[in-house]
N, C-alpha and C positions, 0 to 999 in steps of 0.2 A: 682092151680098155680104150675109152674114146676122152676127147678133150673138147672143151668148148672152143669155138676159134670166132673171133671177132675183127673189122677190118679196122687197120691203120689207118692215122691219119693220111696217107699218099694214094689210101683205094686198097691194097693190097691186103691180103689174107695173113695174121698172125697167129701161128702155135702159139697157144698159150707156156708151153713146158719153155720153149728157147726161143729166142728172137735174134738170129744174125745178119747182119749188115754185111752185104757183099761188100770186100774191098776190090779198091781199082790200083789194076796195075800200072803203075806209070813206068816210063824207061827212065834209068840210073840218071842220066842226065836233068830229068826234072828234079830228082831227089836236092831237099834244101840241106843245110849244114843240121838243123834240127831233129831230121827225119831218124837217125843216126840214134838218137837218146830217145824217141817213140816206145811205149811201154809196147811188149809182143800181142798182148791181148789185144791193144787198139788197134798195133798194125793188121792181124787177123781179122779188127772187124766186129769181135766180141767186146760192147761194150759195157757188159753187167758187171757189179760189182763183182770184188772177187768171193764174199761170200755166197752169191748164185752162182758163181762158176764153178766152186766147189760142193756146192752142197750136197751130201749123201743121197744115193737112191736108194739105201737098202736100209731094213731097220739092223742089217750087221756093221753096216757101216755108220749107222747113227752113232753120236757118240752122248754119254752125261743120261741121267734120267733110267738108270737100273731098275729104282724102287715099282717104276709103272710097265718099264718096254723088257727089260732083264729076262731071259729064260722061263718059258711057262708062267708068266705072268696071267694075266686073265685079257685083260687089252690086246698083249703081244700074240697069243692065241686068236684073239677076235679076228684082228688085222690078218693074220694065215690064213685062216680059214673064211677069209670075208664074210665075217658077220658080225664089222663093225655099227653099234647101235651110234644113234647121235650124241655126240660131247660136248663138252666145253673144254677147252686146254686153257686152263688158267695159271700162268706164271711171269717172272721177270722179265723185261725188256731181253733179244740175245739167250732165252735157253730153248731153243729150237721149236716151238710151236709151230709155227709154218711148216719149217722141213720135215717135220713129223707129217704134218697134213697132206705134202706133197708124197710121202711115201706109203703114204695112205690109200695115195691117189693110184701110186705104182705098183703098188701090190696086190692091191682087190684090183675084183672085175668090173666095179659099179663105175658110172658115169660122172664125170667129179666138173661139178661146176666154182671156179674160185669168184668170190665176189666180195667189193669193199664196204664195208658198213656206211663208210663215207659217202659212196658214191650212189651205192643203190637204190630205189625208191621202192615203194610196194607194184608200181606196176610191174615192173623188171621179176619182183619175187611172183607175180601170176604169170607172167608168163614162162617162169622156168618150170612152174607146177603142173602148167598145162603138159609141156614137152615130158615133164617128169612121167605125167601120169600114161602119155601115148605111147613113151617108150615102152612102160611096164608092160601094158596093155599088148604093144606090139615084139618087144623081145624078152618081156620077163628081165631087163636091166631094171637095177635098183639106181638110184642118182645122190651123189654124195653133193651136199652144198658146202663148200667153205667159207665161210665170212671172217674177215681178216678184222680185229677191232671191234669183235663184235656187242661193245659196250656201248660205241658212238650209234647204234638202230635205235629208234625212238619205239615207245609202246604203239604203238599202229605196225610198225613193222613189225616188230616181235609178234604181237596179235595176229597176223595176216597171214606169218608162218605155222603159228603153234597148232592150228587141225591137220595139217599135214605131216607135220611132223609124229603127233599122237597115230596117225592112221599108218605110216612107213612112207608114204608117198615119196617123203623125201627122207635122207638122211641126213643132220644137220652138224657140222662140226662148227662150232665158233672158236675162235682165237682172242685173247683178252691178257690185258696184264694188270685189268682191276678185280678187287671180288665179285663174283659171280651172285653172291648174294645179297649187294646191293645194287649192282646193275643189270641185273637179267631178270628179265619176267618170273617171277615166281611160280606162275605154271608152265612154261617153259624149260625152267630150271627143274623142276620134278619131272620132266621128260627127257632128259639127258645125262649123262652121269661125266660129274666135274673129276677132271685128271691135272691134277696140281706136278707141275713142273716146279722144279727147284733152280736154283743159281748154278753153274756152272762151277765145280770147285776146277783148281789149280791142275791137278792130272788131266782134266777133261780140255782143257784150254790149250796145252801143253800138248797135246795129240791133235786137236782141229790147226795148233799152227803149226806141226809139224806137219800135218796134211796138205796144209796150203804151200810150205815152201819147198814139198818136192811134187806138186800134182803137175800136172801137165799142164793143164786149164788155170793155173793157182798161177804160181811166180817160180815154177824150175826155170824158165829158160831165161828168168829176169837175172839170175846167180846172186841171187841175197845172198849175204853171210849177216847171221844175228848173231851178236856180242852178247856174251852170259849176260851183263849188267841189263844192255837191251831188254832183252829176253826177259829177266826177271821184273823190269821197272813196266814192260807190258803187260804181263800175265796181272800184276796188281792194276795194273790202271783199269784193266778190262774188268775189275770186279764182277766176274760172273756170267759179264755180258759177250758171246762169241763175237759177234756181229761188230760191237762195236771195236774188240781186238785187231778184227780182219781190215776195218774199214781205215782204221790209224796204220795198221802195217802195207797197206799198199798206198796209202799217202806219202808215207817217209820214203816206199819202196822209189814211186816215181816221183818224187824229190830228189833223190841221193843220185848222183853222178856216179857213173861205172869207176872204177882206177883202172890203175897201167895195167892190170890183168882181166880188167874186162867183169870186177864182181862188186858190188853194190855192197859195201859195207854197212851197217845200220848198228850204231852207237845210241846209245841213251840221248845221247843228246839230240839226234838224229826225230827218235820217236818223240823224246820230245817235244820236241819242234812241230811237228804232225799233232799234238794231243793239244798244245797250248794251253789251257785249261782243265784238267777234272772234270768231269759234268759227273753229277751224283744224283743216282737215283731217287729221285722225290716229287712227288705231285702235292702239292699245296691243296687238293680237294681227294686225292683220291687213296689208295689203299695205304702208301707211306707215309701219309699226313697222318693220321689215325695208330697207325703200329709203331709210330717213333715217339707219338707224345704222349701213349702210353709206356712207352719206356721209363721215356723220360720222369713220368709222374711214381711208377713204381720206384725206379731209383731213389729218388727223393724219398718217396717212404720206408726203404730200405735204409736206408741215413747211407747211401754210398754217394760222396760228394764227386768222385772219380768220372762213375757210371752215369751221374747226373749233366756233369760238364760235355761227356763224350756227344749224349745226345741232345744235349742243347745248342755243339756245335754243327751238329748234322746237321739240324734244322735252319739254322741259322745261314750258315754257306750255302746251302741248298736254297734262299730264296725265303726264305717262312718270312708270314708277317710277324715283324718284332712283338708288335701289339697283341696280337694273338697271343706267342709265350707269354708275356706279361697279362693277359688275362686268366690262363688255366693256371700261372703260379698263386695269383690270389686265389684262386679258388684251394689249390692246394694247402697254404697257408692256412686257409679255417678248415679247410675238412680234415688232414692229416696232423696239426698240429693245436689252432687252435688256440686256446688261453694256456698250453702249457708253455708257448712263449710269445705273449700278447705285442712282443714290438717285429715278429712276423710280419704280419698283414701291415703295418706302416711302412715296412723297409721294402715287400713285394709292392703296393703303390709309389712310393718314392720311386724306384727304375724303371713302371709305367712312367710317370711323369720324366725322367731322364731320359729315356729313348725315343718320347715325345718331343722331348724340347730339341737334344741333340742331335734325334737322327742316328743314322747307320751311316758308318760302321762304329764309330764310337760310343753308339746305346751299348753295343755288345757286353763289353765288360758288366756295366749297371746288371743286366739280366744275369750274367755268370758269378753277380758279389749275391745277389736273390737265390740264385739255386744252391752254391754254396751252403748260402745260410739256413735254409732251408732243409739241407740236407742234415747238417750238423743241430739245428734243433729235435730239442725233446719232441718226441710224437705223440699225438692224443688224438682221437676220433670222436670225442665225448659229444664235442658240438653237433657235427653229423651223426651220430647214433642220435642224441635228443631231438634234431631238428624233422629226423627221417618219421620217430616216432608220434611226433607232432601231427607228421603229415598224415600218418596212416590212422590216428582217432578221429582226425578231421574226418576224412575220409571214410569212418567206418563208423563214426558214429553222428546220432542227432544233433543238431549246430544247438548248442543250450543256450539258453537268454542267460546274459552278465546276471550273477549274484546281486540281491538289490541292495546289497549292504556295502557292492562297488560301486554303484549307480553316481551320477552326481543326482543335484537335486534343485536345478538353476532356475523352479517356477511351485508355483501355489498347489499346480494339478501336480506335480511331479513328488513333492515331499506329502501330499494327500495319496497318492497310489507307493508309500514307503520306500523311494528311492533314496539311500545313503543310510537307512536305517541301521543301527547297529556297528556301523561303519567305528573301529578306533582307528584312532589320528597316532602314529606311529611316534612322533616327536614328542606324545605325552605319556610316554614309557620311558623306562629305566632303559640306557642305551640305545634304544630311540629303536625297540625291540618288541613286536609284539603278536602273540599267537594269534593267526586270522587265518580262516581261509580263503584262497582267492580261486579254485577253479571252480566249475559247477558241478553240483551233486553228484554226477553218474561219472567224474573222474575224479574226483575227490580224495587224495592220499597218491595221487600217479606222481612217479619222479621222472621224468625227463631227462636233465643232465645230472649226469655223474662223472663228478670229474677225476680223473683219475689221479697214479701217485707221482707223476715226472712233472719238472719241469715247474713253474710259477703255479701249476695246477695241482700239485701237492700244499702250496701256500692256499688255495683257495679252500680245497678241501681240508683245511684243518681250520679254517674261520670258519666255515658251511655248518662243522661241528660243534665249535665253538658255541657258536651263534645259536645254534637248536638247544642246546644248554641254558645259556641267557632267556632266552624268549620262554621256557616254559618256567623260570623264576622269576620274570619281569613283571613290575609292579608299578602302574599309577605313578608319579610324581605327583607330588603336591602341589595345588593350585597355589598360585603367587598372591603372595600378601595385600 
């Protein structure tokens, strides 16, 4: 197996797999009082995080992700027998995609080129096709491309790969943590086959940090000791993420002062110190934007006020524009509820206008008194079933000229070509009720809304019948004396 190698900034030749930094020995006498607390990794020279230092090379020592790499899998076969086809590895931030890719690299024969979406341009992707194809040509090696991110390649890129990839030329792995089916070329994406990675549960976390504090290249010779409390208040902070577990545990690591026995205690408070903040997984444009505030909106239709609050505060601490949630709840307000509780839609604008005037963080409540209430109203879809219906006659049928007996009649040519004709004036009826029809001929009799039995929309539906009652007994008044 061969590697691409590119030169450093200083002229020199870097492996792509490892990058080490000779250290220089000085004699004991230049040592500063500092030198003493020097994490061992630096003093060696190694200065990759520690998640590269440990990262697995084997798919036995990969950890998380059964459902796709697990025993006789179809993938974990391919990889064996190098006949991995091109992928997408699409998952969360921290559930090993890369190191998958690197073991990819490690275990077939093929030629693996790593490359950043960020950085690369189409020239860069011709001239690795060129090598790609002279290789073949010349030793029958196949060429693995990896592109890290491979959501940020613009459609020219994508385009400039995709014949190559249909023909073998190249073999394509991309890495992604948005969906592949709104960011990847769609005939791209039918040339690849998507391997959806999941979040890292708890056992899986719990074994990559027990890997990191006795590896050698990890923190054995740092003598961490993790405190349960620690221990437990990490594996949650990491929600799933390894990477980001590892990258908080060697901050606290070289923060914390050795004791009188030389071992690096690490205390909750310790890690926390190192985390300062939660960062919560969420993109305001991209794949968690979309699968939270779908949550969120089923919850509300589910009437769980609980479920509704949970994910209005994810969004909310995560960054979301407030405005935003205050625009998909009015929407929610007429589509799931409706007139079965008409002061809905006033009370969802009212915390539009509050989180407007007030601002964050104090909008928040207004939008959690909105989901609430929303939750706990009657539900009805009548409006949205009729308005959906509206659209699809529109749509399906001839646009009809107005009935001339709605017409007005504001001129001499206009009541001479029968505009308003026939027309009755609703006010000179008995409860101001009166049988007419108003759609035109070829929908004639269509109901629209039906409103259903919950809610103020049980009130409406029994005047709607009421009313049909009335108007087919309603009679003339008598002209005024």
């Amino acid at each position: 197996m061969r590697f691409t190698k590119w030169a450093d900034s200083t002229g020199g030749i870097c492996d792509n797999t490892r990058f080490h930094v000779a250290s220089m020995e000085l004699p004991p006498s230049s040592l500063s009082l500092f030198d003493a607390e020097t994490p061992p990794s630096v003093q060696s020279g190694d200065y990759r995080p520690l998640a590269a230092r440990i990262r697995p090379q084997t798919l036995d020592d990969f950890v998380g992700q059964e459902h796709v790499l697990g025993p006789g899998t179809p993938l974990r076969r391919a990889i064996e027998q190098d006949t991995v086809p091109s992928l997408i590895l699409w998952g969360p931030p921290g559930s090993g995609k890369t190191t998958l890719a690197w073991i990819i690299a490690q275990t077939t024969r093929s030629h693996f080129v790593p490359l950043s979406a960020v950085s690369s341009g189409v020239a860069q992707l011709r001239s690795i096709v060129e090598e790609a194809i002279a290789r073949r040509q010349r030793t029958r090696q196949r060429t693995i491309v990896f592109v890290d991110e491979i959501h940020r390649w613009n459609k020219s890129q994508q385009d400039a790969v995709l014949p190559y990839v249909e023909d073998g030329t190249i073999v394509l792995i991309g890495a992604t943590t948005e969906n592949p089916s709104f960011e990847v070329n769609a005939a791209l994406l039918s040339r690849s086959q998507v391997v959806v990675l999941r979040a890292l549960e708890r056992v899986h976390l719990q074994r990559i940090l027990d890997r990191a504090l006795c590896h050698q290249e990890g923190l054995a010779t740092f003598n961490v000791v993790l405190t349960d409390e620690a221990c437990a208040y990490l594996l949650t902070f990491a929600n799933g993420d390894a990477r980001r577990m590892l990258n908080t545990l060697e901050l606290a690591a070289h923060t914390t002062l050795p004791n009188a026995e030389g071992k690096r205690v690490l205390d909750r408070a310790a890690i926390e110190h190192a985390t300062q903040k939660r960062w919560l997984h969420y993109d305001r444009a991209g794949e968690e934007h979309y699968t939270i505030i779908s949550a969120l909106h089923k919850s509300i239709r589910d009437s769980d006020p609980d479920g509704s609050l949970y994910w209005l505060g994810r969004m909310l601490e995560a960054g979301e524009d407030p405005l935003y949630i205050a625009r998909r709840l009015i929407r929610i307000a007429t589509e799931d509820i409706g007139l079965a509780d008409p002061h809905a839609l006033p009370l969802c604008v009212a915390a539009q206008q509050a989180v407007h005037f007030v601002g964050m963080p104090e909008g928040n409540l207004a939008l959690a008194e909105a989901v609430v209430y929303l939750a706990l109203a009657p539900k009805s879809n009548a409006l949205y079933t009729a308005y959906t219906a509206v659209q699809q006659d529109i749509e399906q049928t001839m646009n009809q000229p107005v009935p001339l007996h709605l017409r007005n009649a504001p001129t001499p040519l206009t009541k001479q070509l029968g505009y308003g004709t026939g027309y009755q004036y609703a006010h000179d009826y008995e409860n101001a009720l009166v049988e007419q029809e108003h759609l035109p001929p070829p929908l004639q009799g269509r109901r629209y809304w039906c409103p259903s039995d919950r809610g103020f929309e049980a009130e409406l539906r029994k005047r709607m019948e009421e009313w049909e009652k009335l108007r087919r007994q309603s009679r003339p008044l008598s002209p005024p004396p």
